[in-house]
C-alpha positions as a Markdown table, in Angstrom:
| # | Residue | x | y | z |
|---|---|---|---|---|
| 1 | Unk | 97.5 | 132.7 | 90.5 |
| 2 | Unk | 97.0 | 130.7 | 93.4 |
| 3 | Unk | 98.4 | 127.7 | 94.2 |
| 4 | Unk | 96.9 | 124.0 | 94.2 |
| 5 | Unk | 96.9 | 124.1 | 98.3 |
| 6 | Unk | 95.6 | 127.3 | 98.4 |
| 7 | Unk | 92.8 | 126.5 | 96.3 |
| 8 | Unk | 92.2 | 123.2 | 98.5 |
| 9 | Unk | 91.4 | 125.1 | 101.1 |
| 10 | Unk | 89.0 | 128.3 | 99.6 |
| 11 | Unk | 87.2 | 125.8 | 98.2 |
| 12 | Unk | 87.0 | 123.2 | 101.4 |
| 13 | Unk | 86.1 | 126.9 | 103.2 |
| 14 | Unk | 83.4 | 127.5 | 100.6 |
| 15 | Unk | 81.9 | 124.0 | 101.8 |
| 16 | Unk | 82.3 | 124.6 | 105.0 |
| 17 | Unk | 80.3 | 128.0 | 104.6 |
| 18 | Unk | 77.6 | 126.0 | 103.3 |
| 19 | Unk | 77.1 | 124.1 | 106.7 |
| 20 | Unk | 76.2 | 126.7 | 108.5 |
| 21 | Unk | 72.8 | 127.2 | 106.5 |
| 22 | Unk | 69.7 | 126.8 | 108.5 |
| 23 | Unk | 67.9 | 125.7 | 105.5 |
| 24 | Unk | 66.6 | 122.2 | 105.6 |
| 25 | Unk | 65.1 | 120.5 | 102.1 |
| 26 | Unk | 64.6 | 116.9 | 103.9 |
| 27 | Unk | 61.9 | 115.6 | 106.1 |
| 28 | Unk | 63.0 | 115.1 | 109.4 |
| 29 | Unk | 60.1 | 114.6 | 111.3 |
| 30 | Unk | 59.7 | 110.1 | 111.0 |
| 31 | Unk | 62.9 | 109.8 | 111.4 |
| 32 | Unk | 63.1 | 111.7 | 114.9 |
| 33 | Unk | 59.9 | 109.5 | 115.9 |
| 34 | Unk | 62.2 | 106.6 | 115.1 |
| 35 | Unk | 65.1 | 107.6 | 116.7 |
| 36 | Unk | 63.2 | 108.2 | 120.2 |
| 37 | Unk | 61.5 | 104.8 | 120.3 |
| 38 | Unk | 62.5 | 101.7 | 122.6 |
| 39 | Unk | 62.0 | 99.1 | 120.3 |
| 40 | Unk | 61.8 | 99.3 | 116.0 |
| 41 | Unk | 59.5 | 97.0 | 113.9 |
| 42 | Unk | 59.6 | 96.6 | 109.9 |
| 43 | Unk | 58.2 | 99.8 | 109.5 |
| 44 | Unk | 60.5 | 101.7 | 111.7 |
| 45 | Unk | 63.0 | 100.0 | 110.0 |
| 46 | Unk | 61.8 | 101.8 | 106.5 |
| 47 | Unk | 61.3 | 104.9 | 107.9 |
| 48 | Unk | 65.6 | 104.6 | 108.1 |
| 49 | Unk | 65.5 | 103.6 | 104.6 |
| 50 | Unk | 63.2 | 106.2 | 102.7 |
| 51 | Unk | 65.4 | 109.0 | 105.1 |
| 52 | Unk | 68.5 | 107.8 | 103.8 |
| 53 | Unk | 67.7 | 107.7 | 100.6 |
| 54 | Unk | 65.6 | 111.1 | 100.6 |
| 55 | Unk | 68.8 | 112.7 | 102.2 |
| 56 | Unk | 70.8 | 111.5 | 99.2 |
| 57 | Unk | 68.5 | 112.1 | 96.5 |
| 58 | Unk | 67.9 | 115.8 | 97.4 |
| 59 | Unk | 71.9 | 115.9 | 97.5 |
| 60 | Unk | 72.2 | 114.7 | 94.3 |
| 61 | Unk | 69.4 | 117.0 | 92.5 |
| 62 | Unk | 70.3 | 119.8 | 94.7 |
| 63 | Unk | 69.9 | 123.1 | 92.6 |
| 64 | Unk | 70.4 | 125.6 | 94.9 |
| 65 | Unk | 74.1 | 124.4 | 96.8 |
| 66 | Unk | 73.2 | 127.0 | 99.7 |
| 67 | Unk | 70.9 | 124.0 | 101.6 |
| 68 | Unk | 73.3 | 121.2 | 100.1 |
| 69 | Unk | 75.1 | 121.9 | 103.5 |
| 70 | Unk | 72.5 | 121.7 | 106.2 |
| 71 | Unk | 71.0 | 118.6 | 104.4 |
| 72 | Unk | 74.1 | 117.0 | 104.6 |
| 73 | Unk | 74.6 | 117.6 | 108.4 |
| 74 | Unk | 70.9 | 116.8 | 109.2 |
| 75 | Unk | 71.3 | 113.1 | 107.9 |
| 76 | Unk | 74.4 | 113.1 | 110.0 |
| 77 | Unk | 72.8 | 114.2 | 113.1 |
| 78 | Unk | 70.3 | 111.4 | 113.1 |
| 79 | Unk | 72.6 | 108.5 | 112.0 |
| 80 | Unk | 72.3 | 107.0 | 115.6 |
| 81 | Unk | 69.3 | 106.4 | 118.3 |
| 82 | Unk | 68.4 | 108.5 | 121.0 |
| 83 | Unk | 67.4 | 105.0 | 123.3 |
| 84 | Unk | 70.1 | 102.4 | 124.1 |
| 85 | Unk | 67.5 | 99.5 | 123.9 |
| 86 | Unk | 67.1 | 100.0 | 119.7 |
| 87 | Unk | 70.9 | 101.4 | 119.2 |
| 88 | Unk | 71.7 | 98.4 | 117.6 |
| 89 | Unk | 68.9 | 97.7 | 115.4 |
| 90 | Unk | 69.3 | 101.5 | 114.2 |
| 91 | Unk | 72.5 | 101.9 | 113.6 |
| 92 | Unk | 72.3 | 98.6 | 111.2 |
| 93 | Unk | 69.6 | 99.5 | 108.9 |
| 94 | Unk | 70.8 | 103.2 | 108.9 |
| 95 | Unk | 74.6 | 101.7 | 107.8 |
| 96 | Unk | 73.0 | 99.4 | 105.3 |
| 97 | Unk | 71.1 | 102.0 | 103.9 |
| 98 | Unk | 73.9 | 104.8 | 104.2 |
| 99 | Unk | 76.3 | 102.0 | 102.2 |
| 100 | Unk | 73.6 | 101.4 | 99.6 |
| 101 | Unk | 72.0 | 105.0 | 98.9 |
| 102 | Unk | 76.0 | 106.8 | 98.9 |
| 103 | Unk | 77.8 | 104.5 | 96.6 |
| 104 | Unk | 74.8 | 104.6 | 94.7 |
| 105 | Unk | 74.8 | 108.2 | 94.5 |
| 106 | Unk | 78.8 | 108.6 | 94.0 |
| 107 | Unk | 78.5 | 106.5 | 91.1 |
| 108 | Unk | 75.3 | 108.6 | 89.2 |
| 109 | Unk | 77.5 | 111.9 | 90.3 |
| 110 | Unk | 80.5 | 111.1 | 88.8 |
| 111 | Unk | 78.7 | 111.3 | 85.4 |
| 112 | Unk | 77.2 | 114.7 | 86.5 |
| 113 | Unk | 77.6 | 117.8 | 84.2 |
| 114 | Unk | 78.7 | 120.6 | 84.5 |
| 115 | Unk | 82.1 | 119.8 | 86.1 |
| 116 | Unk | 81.9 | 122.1 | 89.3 |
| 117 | Unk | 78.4 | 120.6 | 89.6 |
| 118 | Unk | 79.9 | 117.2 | 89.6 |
| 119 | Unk | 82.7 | 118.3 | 92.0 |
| 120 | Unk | 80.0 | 120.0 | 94.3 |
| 121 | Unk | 78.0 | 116.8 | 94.8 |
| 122 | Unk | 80.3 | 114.1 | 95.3 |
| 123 | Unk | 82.7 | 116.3 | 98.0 |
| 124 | Unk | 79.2 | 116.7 | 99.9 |
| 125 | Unk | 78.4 | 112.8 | 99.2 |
| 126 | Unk | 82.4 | 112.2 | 100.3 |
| 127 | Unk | 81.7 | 114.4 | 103.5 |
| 128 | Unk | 79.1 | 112.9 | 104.5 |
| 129 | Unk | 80.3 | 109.4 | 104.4 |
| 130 | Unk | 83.2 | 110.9 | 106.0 |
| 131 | Unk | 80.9 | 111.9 | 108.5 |
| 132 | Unk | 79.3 | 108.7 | 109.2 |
| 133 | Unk | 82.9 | 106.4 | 109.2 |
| 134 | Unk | 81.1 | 103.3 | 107.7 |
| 135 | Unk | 83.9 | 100.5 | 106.7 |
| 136 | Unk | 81.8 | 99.6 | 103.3 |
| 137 | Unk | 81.5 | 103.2 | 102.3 |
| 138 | Unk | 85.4 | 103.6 | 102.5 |
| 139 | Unk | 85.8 | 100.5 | 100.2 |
| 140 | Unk | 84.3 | 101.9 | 97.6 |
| 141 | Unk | 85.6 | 105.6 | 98.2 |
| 142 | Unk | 89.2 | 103.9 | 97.9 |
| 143 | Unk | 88.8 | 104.0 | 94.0 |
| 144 | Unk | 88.3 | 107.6 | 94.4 |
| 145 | Unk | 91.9 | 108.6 | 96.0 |
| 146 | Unk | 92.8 | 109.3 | 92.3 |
| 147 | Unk | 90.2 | 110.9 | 90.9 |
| 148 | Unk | 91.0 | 113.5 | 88.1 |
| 149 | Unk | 89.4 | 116.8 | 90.8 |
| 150 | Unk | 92.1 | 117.4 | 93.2 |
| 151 | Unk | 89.1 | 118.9 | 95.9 |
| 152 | Unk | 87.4 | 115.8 | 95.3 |
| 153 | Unk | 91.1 | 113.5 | 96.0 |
| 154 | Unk | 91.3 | 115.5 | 99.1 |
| 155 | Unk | 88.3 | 113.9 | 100.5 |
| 156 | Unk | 88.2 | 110.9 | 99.5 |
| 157 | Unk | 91.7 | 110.2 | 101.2 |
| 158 | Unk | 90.2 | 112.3 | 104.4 |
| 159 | Unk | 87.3 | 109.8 | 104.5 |
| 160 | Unk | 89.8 | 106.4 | 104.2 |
| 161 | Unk | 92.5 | 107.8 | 106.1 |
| 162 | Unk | 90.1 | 109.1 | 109.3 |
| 163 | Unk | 91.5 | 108.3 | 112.7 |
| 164 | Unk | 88.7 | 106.5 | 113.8 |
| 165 | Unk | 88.3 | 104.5 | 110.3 |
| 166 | Unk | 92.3 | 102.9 | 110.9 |
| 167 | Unk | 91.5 | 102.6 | 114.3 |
| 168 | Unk | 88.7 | 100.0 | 112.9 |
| 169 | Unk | 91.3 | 99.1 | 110.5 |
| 170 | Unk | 93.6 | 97.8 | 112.7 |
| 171 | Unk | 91.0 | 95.9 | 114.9 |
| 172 | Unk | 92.9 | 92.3 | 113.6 |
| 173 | Unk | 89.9 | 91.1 | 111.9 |
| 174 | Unk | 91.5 | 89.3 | 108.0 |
| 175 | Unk | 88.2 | 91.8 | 106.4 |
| 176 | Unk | 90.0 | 94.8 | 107.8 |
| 177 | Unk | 93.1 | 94.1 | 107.1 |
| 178 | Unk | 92.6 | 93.1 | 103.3 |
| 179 | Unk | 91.0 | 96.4 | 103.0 |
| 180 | Unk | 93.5 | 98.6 | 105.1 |
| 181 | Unk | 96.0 | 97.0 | 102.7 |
| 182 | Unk | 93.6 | 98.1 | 100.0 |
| 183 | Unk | 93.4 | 101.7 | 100.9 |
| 184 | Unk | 97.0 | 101.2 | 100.9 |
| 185 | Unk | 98.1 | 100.1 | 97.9 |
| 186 | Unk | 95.8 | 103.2 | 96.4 |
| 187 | Unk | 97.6 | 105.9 | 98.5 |
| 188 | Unk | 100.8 | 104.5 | 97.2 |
| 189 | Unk | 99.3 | 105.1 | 93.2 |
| 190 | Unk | 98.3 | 108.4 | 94.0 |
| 191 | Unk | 101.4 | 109.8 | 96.3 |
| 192 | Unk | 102.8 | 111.7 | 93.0 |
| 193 | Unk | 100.0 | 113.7 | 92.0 |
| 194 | Unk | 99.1 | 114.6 | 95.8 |
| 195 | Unk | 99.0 | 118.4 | 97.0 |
| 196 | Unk | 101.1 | 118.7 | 100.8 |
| 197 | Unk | 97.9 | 118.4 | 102.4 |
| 198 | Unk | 96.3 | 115.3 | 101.1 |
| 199 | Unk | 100.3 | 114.0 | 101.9 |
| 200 | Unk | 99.2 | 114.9 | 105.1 |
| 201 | Unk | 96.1 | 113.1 | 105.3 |
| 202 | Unk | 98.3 | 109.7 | 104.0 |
| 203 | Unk | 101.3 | 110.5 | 106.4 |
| 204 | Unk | 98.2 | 109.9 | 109.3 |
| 205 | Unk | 97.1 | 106.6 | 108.2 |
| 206 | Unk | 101.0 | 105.5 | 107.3 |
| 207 | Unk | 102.2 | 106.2 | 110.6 |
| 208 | Unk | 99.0 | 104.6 | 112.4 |
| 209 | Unk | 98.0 | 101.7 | 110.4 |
| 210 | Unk | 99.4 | 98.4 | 111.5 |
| 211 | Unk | 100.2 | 96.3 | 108.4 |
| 212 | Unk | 103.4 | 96.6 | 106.2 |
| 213 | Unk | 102.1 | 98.6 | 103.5 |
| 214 | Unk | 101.9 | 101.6 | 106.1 |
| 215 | Unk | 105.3 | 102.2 | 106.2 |
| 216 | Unk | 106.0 | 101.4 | 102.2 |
| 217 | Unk | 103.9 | 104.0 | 101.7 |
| 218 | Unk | 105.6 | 106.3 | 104.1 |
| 219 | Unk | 108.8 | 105.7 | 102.6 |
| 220 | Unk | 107.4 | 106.0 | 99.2 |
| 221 | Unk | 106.6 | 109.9 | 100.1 |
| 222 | Unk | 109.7 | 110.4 | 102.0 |
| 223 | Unk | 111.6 | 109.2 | 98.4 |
| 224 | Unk | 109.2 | 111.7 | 96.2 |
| 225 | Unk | 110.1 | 114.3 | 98.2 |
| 226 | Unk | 113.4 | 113.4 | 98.2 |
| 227 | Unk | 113.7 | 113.4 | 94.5 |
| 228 | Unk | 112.1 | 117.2 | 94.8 |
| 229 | Unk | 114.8 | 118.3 | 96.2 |
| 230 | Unk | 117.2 | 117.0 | 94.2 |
| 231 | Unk | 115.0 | 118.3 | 90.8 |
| 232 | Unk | 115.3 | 121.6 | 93.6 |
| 233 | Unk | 111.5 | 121.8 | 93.0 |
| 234 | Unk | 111.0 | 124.2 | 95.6 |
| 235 | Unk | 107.1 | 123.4 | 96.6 |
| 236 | Unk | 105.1 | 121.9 | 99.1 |
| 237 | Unk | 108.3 | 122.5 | 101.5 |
| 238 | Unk | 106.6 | 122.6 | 104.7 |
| 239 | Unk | 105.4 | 119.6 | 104.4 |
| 240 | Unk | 108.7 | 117.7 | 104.5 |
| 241 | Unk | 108.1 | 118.5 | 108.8 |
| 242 | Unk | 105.3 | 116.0 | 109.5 |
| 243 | Unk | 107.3 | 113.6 | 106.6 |
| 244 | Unk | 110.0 | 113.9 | 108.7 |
| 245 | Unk | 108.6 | 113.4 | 112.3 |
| 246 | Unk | 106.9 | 110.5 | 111.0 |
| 247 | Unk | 110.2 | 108.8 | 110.4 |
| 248 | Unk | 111.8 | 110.0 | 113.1 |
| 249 | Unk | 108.7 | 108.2 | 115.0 |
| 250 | Unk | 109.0 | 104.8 | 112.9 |
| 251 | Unk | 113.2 | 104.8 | 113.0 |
| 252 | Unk | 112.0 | 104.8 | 116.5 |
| 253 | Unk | 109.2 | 102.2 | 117.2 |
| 254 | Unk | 109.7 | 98.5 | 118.5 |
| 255 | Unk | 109.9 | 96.3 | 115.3 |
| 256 | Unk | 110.0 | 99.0 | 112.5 |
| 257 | Unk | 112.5 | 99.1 | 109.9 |
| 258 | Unk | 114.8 | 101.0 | 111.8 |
| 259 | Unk | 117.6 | 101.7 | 109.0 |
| 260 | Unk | 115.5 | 102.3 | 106.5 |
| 261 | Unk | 113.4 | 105.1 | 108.0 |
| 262 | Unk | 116.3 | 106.3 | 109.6 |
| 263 | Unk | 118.4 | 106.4 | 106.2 |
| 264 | Unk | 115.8 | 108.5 | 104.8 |
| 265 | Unk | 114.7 | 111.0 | 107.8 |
| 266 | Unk | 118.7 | 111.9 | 107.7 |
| 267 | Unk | 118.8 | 111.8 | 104.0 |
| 268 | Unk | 115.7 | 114.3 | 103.7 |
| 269 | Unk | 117.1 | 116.6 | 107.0 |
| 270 | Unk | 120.2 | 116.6 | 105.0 |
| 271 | Unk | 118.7 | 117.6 | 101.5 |
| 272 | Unk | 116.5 | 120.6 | 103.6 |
| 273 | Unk | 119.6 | 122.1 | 105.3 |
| 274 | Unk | 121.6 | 121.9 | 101.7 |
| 275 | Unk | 118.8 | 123.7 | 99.9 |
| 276 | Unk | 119.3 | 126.3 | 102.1 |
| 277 | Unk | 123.1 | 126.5 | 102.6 |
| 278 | Unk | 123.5 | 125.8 | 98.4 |
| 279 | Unk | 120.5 | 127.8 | 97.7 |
| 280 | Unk | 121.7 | 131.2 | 98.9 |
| 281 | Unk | 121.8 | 132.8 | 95.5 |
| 282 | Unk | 118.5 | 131.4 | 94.1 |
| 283 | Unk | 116.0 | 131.1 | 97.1 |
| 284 | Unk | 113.5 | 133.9 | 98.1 |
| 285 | Unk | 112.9 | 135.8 | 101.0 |
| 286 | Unk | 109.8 | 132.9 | 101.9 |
| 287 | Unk | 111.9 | 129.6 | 100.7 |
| 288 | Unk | 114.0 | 130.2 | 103.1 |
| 289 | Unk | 111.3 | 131.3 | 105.7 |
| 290 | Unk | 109.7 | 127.9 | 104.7 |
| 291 | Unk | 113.0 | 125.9 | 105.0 |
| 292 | Unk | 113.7 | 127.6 | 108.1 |
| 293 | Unk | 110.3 | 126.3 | 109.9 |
| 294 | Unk | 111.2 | 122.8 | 108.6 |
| 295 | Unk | 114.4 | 123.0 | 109.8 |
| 296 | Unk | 113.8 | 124.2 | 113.4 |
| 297 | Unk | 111.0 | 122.3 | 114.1 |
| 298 | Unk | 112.8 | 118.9 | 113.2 |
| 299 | Unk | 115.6 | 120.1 | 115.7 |
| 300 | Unk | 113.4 | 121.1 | 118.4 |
| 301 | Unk | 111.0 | 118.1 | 118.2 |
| 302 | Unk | 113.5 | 115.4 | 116.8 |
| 303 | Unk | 117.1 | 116.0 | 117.4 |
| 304 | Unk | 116.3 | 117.2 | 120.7 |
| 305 | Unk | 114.5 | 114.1 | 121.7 |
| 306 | Unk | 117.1 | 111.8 | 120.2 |
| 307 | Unk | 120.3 | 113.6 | 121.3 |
| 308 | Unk | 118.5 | 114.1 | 125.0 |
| 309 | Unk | 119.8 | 117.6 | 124.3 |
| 310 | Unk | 118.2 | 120.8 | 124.3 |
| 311 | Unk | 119.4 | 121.8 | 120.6 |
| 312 | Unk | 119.0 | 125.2 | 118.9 |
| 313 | Unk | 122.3 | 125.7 | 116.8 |
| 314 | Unk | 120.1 | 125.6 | 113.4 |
| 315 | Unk | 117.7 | 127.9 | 114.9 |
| 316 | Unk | 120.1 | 130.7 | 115.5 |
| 317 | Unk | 122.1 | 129.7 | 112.5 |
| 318 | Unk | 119.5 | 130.2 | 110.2 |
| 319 | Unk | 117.9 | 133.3 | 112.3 |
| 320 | Unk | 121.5 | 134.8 | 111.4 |
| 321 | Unk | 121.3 | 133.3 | 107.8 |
| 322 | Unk | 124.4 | 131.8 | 108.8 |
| 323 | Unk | 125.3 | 128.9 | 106.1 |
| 324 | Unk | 128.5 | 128.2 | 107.3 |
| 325 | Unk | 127.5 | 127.2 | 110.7 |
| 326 | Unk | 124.2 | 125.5 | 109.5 |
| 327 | Unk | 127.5 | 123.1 | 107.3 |
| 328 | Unk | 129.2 | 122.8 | 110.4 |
| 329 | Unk | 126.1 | 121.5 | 111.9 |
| 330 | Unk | 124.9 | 119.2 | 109.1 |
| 331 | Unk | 128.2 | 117.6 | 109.3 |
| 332 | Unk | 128.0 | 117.2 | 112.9 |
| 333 | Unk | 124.6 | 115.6 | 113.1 |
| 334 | Unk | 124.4 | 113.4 | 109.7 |
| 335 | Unk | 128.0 | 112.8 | 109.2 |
| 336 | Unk | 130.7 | 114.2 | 106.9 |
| 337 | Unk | 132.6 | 111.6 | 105.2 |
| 338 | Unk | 135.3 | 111.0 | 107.6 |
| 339 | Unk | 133.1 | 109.9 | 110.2 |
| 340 | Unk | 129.8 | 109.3 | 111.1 |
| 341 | Unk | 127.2 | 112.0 | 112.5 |
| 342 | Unk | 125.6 | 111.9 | 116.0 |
| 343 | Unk | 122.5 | 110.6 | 114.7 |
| 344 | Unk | 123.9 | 107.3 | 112.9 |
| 345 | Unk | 125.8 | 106.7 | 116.2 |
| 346 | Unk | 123.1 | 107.1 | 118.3 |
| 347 | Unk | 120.6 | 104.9 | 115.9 |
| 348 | Unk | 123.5 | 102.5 | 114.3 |
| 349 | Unk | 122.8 | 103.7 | 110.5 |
| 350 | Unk | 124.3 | 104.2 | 107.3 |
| 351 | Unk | 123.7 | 105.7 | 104.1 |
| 352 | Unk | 123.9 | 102.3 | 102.0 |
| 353 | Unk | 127.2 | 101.7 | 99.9 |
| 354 | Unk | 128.9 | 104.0 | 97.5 |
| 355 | Unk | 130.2 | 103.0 | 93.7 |
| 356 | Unk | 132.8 | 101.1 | 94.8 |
| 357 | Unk | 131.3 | 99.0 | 97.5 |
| 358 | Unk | 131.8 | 101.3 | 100.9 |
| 359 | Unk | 129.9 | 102.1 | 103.3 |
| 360 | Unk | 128.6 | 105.5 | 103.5 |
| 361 | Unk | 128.8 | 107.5 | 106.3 |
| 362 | Unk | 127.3 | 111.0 | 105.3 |
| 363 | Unk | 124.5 | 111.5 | 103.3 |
| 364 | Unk | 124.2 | 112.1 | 99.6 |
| 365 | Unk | 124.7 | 115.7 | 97.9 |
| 366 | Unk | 122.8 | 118.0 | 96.6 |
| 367 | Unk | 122.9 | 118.4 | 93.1 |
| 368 | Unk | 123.9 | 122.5 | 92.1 |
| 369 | Unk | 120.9 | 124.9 | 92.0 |
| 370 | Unk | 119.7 | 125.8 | 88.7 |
| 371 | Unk | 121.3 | 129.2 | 87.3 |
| 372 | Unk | 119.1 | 132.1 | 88.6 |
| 373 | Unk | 117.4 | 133.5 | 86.1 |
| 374 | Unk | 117.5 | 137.3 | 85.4 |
């Protein structure tokens, strides 16, 4: 049975597949009259208009999903003018109409039946508006980040979380920011049910968005995973890398919240090199190929840079499935107890207070692994 990132990604192929169709079910020829011409009137204008909404309506009553594709990319190809002198009057209607025509359509496919027909035409609808990075479009398609499809939760939060959509985002304007904290606030419901690679998508816009939020939800992932481990829920490992690098980037950064996002990048290091040094008896031959990537990489492209020296000791300790020396390590680097690690005296951390009121200077334990089962 394949898993739920592995079917993410056969089915995003199979869309991907359909691009490549030469098919085309919409009228192109208006519009590319339109888009050549110096100067638009009314009717130029509704030329946009009828396109737009063409474009959508043979998405939406598409029957045969092997065109669905090329339709899709040949509204995208003529979102813009060709001549500077009407850009602007273009690209308005065409927004307007793209805002009006999508949500529209979103809203008639989510009562679409069969289910995979449903699926199939709002992921096109989603990938277009991905396409075409309009600000309104991603209002509305923040309502979607939880929706019941995981293929269809992929997109949406690839279409809000875009580069170039929290670059817009982030522009200062109150409008933006109400809706980046929006978008925000509807990552942070659907961080639990997410598969490693919409985390992925949200670990993007946490680490580039510049309003609070962004790093609540951060933190919020780093503590799910967190409470993975300690459930020793063994999935979705490799994405605990980027988690981590994204930390290890806002423990960093003028203004962050240092010693929190420091707590939990060594508190999350910690938990990854105690799976594998506890997990011995229990882990396969590709959990510990998994925790071995996370592990290294996080040395190479973290420790390294903090410690301003070349470090490879987990590397060859874990090429050598050495658990002893990985301990001796761990202890070294995130603290033991006695005294504090080279990363808290580098950063000036610690690991909160214990029961009684102390500070803590190593991180927390791992719980046991479960028995192995025969």
């Amino acid at each position: 049975m394949m898993k739920a990132g592995q079917v993410v990604f056969v089915i995003m192929g199979v869309f991907l597949v359909l691009t490549v169709n030469s098919a085309r079910a919409v009228d192109t020829k208006d519009i590319d009259e339109v888009r050549d011409k110096g100067v638009l009137d009314d009717a130029d204008l509704k030329i946009i208009d009828s396109f737009v909404v063409e474009g959508v309506r043979e998405l939406l009553n598409a029957k045969n999903f092997s065109t669905i594709g090329s339709i899709r990319l040949a509204i995208l190809a003529r979102a813009n003018s060709t001549a500077a002198s009407a850009a602007a009057q273009y690209s308005a209607q065409f927004s307007d109409s793209a805002y009006k025509y999508i949500s529209e359509g979103l809203k008639t496919a989510g009562s679409l039946n069969p289910e995979d027909v449903r699926v199939k035409v709002i992921i096109n609808l989603l990938m277009l508006a991905d396409g075409l990075e309009n600000l309104r479009l991603v209002d509305f398609i923040a309502g979607m980040v939880d929706d019941k499809n995981l293929i269809v939760r992929y997109w949406a939060v690839h279409c809000v979380a875009d580069p170039l959509i929290v670059k817009k985002l982030n522009s200062g304007d109150d409008a933006n920011t109400k809706l980046a904290e929006k978008i925000a606030e509807q990552l942070k419901k659907s961080v639990e049910m997410s598969s490693p690679e919409i985390i992925t998508l949200m670990l993007g816009f946490a680490g580039q968005i510049k309003i609070p939020q962004g790093e609540e939800l951060l933190f919020q992932i780093a503590d799910m995973r967190m409470e993975k481990y300690r459930r020793w829920d063994l999935s979705g490992v490799l994405v605990d890398a980027d988690i981590l690098k994204a930390l290890f980037e806002k423990m960093l950064a003028p203004g962050a919240n240092r010693t929190a996002a420091a707590q939990r990048f060594a508190q999350l290091y910690s938990y990854a090199l105690q799976r594998y040094i506890k997990g011995q008896d229990i882990l396969s031959a590709d959990d510990k190929g998994q925790l071995t990537s996370v592990l290294v990489d996080v040395e190479q492209s973290c420790i390294d840079k903090l410690l301003d020296v070349p470090q490879s000791i987990i590397q060859k300790a874990a090429e050598q499935d050495d658990a002893t020396a990985l301990l001796q390590e761990h202890n070294r680097l995130l603290g033991d107890g006695a005294e504090a690690g080279k990363l808290a005296q580098k950063i000036s951390f610690d690991y909160g207070k214990s029961a009684e009121g102390n500070k803590r200077v190593a991180p927390l334990g791992l719980p046991e692994p479960p028995k192995k089962t025969q």
